[in-house]
N, C-alpha and C positions, 0 to 999 in steps of 0.2 A: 763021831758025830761032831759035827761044827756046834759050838755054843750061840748061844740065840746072841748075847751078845754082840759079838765079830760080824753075826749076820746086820743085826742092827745097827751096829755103824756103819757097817759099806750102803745101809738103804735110806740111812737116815738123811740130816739136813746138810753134813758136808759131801756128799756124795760119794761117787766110789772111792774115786780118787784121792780127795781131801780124808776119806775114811783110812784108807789103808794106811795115809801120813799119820792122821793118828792111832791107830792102832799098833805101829810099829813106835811110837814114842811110847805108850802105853807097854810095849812087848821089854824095853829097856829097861822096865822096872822087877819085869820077871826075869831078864838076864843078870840086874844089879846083884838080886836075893839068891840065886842060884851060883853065880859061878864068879862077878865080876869083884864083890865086893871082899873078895880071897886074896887079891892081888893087886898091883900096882896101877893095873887100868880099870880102878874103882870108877875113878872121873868118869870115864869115856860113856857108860851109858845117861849118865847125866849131861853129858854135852850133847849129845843124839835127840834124845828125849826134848830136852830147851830147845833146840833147832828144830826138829820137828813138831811140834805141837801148834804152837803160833803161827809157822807158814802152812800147816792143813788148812787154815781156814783162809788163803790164797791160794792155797791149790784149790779148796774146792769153790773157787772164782773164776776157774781158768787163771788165773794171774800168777805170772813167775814171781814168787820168793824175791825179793832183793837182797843181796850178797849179807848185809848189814842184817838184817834178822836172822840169818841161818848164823851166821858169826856170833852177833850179839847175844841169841840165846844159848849157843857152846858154851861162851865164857863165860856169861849167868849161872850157867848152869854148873858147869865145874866148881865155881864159886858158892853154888849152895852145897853142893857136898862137901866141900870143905869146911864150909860153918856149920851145916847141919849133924855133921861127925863128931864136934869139938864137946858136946854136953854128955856121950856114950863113948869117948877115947878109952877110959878103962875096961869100963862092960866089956867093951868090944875086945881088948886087946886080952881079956881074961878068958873070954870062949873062942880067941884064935880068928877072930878078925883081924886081916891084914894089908888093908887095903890100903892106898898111895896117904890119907891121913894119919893112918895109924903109925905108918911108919916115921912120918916126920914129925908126930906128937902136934901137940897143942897149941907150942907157940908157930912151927912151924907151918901147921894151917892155917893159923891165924894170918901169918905173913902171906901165905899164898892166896887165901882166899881176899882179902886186900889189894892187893896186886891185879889179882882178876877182877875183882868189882869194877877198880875205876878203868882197867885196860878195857873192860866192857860197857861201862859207860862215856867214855871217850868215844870208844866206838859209836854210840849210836848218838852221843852229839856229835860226830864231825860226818856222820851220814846224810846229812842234809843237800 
């Protein structure tokens, strides 16, 4: 059985189209907790998820995405998992969490997720 949910967004106000965008950034949070956040492509559903979510709501406009928000929100997005990891680096690393922060520790996210911030807001000032 399809969850009322899933149905509800493909019928609601971003349409189908704009629904399925989000519900597949939405779906990235269930691949994070499941499989991704094991391994070194922790990032990757957080770059998915930022990319997708903000252009559903140009898709469900009919309007193409511009290059700079699907970009923009990857590297936002990779960038909050990197800070958002840095307050649970132990936790994490003590019940076998081992995802691309964990491995570089604390300061080494700290560095990366830095790196990303402004590579990502570069980006969407020089989008203009």
């Amino acid at each position: 059985m399809v969850p009322f949910s899933f149905i509800a967004n493909l019928l609601g106000p971003l349409g189908f189209k704009g629904g399925l965008v989000y519900m597949f950034g939405i779906s990235m949070g269930v691949a994070y907790n499941f499989y991704f956040k094991f391994n070194v492509f922790s990032w990757l559903p957080y770059a998915l998820a930022f990319a997708a979510l903000p252009s559903c709501i140009s898709i469900s406009k009919n309007i193409n995405p511009p290059m700079w928000m699907w970009l923009g929100g990857a590297i936002l997005g990779s960038a909050a998992h990197f800070i958002n990891v840095i307050k649970d680096m132990d936790q994490d690393r003590a019940s076998g969490i081992g995802g691309a922060p964990q491995r570089l520790g604390k300061r080494g996210s700290i560095i990366v997720a830095v790196v990303l911030t402004i590579l990502g807001i570069a980006l969407l000032i020089n989008s203009r």
